[in-house]
C-alpha positions as CSV (number, residue, x, y, z in Angstrom):
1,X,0.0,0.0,0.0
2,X,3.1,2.5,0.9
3,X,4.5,1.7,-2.6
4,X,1.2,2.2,-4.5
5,X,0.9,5.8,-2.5
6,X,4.5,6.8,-3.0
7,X,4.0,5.5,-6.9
8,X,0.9,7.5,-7.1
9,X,2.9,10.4,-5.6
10,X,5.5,10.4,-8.2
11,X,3.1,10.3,-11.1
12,X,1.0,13.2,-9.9
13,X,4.6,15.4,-9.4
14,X,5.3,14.1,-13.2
15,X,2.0,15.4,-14.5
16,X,2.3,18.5,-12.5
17,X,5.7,19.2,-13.7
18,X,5.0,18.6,-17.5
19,X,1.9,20.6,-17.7
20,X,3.7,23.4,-15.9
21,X,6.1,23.2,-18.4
22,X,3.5,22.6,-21.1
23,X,1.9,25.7,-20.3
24,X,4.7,27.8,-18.8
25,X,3.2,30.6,-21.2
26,X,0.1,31.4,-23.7
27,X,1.0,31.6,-27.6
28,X,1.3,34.6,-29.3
29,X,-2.5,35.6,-30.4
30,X,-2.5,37.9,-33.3
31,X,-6.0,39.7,-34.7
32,X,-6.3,42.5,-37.6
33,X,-9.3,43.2,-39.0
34,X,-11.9,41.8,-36.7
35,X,-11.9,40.4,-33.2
36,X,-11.4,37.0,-34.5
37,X,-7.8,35.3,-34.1
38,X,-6.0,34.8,-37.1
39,X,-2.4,33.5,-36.1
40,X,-1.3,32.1,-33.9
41,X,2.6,32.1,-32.8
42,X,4.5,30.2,-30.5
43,X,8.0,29.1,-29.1
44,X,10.0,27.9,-26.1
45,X,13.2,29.9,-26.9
46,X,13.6,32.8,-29.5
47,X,16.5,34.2,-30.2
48,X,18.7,35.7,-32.9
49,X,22.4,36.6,-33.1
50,X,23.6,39.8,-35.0
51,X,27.0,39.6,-36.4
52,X,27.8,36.3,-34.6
53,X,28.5,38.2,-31.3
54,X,25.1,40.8,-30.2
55,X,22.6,37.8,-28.7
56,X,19.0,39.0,-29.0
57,X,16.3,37.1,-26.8
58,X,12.8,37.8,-27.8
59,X,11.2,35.4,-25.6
60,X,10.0,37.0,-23.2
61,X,9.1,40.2,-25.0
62,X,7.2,37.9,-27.6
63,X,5.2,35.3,-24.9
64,X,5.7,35.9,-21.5
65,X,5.5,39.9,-22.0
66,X,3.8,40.5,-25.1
67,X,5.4,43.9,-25.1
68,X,5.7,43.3,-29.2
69,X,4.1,45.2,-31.7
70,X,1.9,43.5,-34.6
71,X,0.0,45.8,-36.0
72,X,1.6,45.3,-39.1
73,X,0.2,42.0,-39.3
74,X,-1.9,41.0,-42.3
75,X,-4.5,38.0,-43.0
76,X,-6.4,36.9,-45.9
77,X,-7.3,33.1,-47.0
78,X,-4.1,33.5,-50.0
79,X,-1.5,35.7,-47.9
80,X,-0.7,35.5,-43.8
81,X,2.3,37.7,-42.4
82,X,3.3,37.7,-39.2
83,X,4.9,41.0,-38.3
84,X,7.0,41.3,-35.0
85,X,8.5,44.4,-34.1
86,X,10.4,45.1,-31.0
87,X,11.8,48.8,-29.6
88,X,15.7,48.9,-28.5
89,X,15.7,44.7,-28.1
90,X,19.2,45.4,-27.4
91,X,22.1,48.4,-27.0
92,X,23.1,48.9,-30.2
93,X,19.8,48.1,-32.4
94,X,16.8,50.8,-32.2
95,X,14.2,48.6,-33.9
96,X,13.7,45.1,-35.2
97,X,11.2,43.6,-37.2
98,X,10.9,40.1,-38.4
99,X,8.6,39.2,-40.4
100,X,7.0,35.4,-40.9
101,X,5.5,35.1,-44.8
102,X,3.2,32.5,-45.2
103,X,0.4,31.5,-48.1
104,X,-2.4,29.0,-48.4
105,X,-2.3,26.9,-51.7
106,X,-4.2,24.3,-53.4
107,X,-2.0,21.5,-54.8
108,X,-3.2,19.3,-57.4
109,X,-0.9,16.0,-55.8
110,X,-3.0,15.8,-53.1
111,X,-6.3,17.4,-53.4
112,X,-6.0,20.0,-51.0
113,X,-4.7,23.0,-49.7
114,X,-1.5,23.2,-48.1
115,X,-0.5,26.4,-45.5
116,X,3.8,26.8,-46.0
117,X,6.5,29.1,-44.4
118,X,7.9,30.5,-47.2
119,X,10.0,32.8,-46.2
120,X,11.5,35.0,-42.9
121,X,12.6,38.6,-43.1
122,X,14.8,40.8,-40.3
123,X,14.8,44.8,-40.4
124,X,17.2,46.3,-38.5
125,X,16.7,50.3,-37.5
126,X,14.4,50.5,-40.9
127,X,17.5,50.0,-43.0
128,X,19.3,46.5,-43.0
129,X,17.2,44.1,-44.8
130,X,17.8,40.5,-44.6
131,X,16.2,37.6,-46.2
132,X,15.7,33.8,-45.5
133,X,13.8,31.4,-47.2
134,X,12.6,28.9,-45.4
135,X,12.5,24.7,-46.1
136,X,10.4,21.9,-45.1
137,X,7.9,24.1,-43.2
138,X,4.5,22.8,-43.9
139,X,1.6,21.5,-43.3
140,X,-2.3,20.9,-44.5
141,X,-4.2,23.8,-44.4
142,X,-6.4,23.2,-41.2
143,X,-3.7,22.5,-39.4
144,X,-0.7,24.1,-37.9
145,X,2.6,23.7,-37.8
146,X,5.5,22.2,-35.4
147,X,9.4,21.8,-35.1
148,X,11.5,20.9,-32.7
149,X,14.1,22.8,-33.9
150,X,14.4,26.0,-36.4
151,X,16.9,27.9,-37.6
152,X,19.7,28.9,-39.3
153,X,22.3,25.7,-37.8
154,X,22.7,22.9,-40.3
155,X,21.9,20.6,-37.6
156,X,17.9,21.6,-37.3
157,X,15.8,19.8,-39.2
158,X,13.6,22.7,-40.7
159,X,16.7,25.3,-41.7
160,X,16.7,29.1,-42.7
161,X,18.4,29.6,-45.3
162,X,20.2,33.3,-46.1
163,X,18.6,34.6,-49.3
164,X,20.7,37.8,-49.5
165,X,24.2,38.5,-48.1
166,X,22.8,40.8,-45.0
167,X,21.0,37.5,-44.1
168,X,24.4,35.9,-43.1
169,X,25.2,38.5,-40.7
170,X,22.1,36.7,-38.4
171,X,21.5,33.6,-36.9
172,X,18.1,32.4,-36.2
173,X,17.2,30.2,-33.2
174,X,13.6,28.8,-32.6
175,X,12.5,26.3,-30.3
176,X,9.8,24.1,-30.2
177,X,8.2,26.4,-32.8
178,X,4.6,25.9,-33.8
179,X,2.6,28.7,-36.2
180,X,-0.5,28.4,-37.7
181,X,-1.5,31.4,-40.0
182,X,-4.6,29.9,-41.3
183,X,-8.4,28.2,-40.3
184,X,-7.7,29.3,-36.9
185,X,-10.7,28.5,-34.3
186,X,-11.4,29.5,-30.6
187,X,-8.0,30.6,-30.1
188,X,-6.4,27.3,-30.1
189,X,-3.8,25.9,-32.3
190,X,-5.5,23.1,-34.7
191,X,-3.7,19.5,-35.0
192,X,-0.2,19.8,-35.1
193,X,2.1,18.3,-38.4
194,X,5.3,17.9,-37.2
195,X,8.6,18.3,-39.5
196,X,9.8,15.3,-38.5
197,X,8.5,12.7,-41.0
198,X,7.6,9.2,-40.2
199,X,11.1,7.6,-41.7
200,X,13.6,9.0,-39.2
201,X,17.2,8.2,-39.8
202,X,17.1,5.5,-37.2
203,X,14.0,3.7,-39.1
204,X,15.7,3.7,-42.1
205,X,18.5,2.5,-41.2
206,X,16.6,-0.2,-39.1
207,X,15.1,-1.2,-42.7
208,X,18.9,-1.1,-44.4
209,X,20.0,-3.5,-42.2
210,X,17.1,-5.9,-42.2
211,X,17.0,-5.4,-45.9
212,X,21.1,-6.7,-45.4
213,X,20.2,-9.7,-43.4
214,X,17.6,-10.9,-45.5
215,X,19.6,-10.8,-48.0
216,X,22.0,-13.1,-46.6
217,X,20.0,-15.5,-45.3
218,X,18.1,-15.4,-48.9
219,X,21.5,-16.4,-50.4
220,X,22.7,-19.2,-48.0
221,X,19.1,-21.4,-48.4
222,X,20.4,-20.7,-52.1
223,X,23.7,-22.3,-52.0
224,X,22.5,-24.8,-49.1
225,X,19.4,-26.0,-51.8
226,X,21.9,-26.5,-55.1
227,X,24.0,-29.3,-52.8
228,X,23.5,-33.0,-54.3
229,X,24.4,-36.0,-52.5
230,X,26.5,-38.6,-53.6
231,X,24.4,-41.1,-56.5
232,X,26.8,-44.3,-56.1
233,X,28.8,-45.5,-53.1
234,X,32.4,-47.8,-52.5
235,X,31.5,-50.9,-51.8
236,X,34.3,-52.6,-49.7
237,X,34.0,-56.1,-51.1
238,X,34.2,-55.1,-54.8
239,X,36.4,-52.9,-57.1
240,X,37.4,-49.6,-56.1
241,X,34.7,-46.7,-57.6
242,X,36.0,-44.7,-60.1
243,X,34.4,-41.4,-61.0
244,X,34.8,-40.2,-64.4
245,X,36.6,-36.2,-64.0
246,X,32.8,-34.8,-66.2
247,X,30.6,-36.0,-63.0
């Protein structure tokens, strides 16, 4: 009974824990036109770095805050853009605005409409434009959108990449990034496609081997099925066998 109470215990502390951390802050709720919610923006960590050395946290400003500004926002069933624009973020930089272009498309392939990231912009002070497009960032239209990992690093699996040369002057980091810029209702993110596909690197590497060993096996019972066994035998108590050099 002790065990089954300090079990019990344990769990609950678990489930506390991750929905504290589940819900350590609210997503970014953006509206233009009406009342109604029209994107909706959220991430554990975002952060930028300017000329590999000024280090830029929005996170708080962006979430736990929501000291930005997104006025500049626009929405429409084609066209969504996400505009974020923050006042002195750091010494050095007077404004920033980044900028998250998305659109709504109907593809023939697969008979429906498809919501993508195509591209994210950074304006420094009004001046210093820079340009990334944006890869593997999508998902069907009713739904929204998550990553583990974003950014300009080669190791992410959704990746920026610099469209212009002031672009490589930045790096991006987003974490646990989910957006959905389209068919939003009651506030609440819709059913989350991942970027991570079904086929990881570890699955198909799991089928590569198999695919190996079968293989193998395939080609033994092969060799093991073309043995023959011996048609005549010595007999001891007549003439030696002889076996002509063709058989």
């Amino acid at each position: 009974s002790r065990r089954t109470e300090l079990a019990g215990e344990l769990r609950r502390q678990l489930m506390a824990t991750e929905e504290e951390d589940s819900l350590s802050y609210a997503p970014l709720a953006v509206a233009t036109a009406g009342n109604d919610t029209c994107i909706l923006f959220y991430a554990s960590n975002f952060s930028l770095k300017a000329n590999s050395s000024v280090f830029i946290d929005l996170t708080n400003q962006t979430f736990v805050t929501q000291s930005v500004d997104t006025s500049a926002s626009e929405c429409s069933d084609i066209n969504t853009t996400l505009s974020l624009k923050y006042t002195k973020p750091v010494n050095g930089i007077s404004s920033l605005e980044i900028r998250f272009l998305m659109t709504n498309k109907f593809y023939g392939g697969s008979a429906r409409n498809w919501s993508t990231l195509d591209s994210v912009e950074i304006v420094q002070d009004g001046e210093k434009f820079a340009k990334f497009n944006v890869s593997v960032i999508s998902a069907p239209a009713e739904y929204s959108f998550h990553c583990q990992l974003v950014g300009t690093s080669n190791l992410y699996p959704a990746k920026l990449l610099p469209s212009n040369n002031e672009a490589k002057n930045w790096d991006v980091f987003l974490s646990r990034l989910q957006i959905q810029g389209f068919n939003v209702e009651n506030n609440q993110f819709s059913y989350a496609s991942d970027c991570t596909g079904f086929f990881a690197p570890g699955i198909w590497m799991g089928l590569v081997t198999s695919i190996v060993l079968l293989w193998i096996l395939a080609y033994g019972i092969h060799m093991i099925m073309q043995l023959t066994t011996n048609s005549r035998y010595d007999d001891p108590k007549g003439p030696a066998l002889s076996v002509p050099q063709t058989e």
